[in-house]
C-alpha positions as MATLAB code, in Angstrom:
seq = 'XXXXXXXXXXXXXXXXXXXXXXXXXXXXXXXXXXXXXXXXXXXXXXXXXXXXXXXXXXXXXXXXXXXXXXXXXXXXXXXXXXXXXXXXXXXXXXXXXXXXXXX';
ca = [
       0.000    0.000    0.000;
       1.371    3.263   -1.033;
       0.157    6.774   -0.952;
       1.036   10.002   -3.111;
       0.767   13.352   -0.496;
       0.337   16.379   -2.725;
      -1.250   20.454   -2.368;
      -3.727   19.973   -5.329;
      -3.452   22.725   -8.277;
      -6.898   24.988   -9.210;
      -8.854   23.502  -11.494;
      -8.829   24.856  -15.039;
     -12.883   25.672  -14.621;
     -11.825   27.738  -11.747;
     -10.483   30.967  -10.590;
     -10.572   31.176   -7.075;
      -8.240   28.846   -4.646;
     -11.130   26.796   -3.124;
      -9.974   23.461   -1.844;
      -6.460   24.269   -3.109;
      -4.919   25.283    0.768;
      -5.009   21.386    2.144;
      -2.485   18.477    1.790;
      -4.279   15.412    0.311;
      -3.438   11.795    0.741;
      -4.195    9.709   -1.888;
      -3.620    6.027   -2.268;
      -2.006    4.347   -5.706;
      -3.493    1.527   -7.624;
      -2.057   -1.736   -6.601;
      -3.324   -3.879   -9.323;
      -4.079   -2.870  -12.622;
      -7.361   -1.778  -14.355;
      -9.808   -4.146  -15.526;
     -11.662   -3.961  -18.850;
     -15.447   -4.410  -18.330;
     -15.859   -7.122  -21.143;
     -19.427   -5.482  -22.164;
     -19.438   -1.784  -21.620;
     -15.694   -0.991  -22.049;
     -15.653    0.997  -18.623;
     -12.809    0.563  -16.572;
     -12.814   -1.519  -13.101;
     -10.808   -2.532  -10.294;
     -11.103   -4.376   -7.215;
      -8.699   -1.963   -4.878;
     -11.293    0.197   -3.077;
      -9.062    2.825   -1.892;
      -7.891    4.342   -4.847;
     -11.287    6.268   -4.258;
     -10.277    7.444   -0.152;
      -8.920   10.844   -0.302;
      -7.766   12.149    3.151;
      -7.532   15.974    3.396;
      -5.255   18.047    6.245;
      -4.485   20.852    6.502;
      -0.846   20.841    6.498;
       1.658   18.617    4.730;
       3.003   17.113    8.031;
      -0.124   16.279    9.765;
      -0.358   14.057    6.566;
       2.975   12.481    6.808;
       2.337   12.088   10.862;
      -0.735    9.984    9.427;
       1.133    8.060    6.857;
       3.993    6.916    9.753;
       1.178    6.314   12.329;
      -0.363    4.008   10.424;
       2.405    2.365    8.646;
       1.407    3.315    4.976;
       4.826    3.942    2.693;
       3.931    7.551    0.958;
       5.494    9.782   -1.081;
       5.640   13.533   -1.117;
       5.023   15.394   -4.248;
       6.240   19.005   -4.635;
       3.788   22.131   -4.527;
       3.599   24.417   -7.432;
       2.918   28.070   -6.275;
       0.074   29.843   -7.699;
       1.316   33.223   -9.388;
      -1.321   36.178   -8.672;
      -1.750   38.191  -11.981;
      -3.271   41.618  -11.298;
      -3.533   44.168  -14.379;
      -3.958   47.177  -13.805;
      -7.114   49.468  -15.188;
      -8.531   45.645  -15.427;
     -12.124   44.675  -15.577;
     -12.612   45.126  -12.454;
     -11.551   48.615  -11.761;
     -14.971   49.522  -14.018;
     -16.764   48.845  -10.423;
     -14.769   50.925   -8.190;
     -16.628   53.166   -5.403;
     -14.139   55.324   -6.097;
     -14.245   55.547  -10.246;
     -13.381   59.310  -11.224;
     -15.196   59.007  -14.809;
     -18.729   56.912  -15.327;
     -18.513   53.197  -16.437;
     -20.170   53.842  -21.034;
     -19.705   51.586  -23.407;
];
C-alpha cells in the first residue's frame, strides 16, 4: 500500500483557490485496471484508490502516513502566481471611479 501526499493545483474551470490550501493523501493503484468485457468501462477491485484524506498541512499528513504504517510519497507544490492588471475589468466597479462606467 502506497500513498502520493500532494497540495492539489486549481482547477482549469476555476479561478478562485477553493480546496487548493489542504495536503491530500491519496492512495495508488495496486493492481491494474480491468476492462469491463461489455461496456468498455474501466474496473478494479482496490477500493481505496477512491479514499482521499484531506489536512491541513503537509506534516499532519505524513504524521498519518507513519502512524499508520502506509509507505507515501511527497510530491512538490507548485505556487500559484497572482496576476493583477492594472485598469482591469474590475476597476470599471470601483466606489471610487473618477469618470462613469459607457460603453
Amino acid at each position: 500500500m502506497r500513498a502520493r501526499i500532494y497540495k492539489p493545483s486549481r482547477n482549469a474551470m476555476q479561478s478562485g483557490e477553493a480546496r487548493t490550501r489542504e495536503w491530500v493523501l491519496e492512495f495508488e493503484r495496486e493492481s491494474g485496471a480491468e476492462l469491463d468485457p461489455l461496456m468498455g468501462w474501466t474496473a478494479g477491485r482496490d477500493t481505496r484508490t477512491q479514499l482521499r484524506l484531506r489536512f491541513p498541512e503537509r506534516k499532519a499528513a505524513e504524521d498519518y502516513a507513519r502512524a499508520h504504517g502506509i509507505a507515501y510519497v511527497v510530491l512538490p507544490s507548485h505556487a500559484r502566481r497572482h496576476v493583477v492588471r492594472a485598469n482591469g475589468y474590475a476597476d470599471n466597479y470601483l466606489p471610487g471611479r473618477r469618470f462613469p462606467w459607457t460603453h
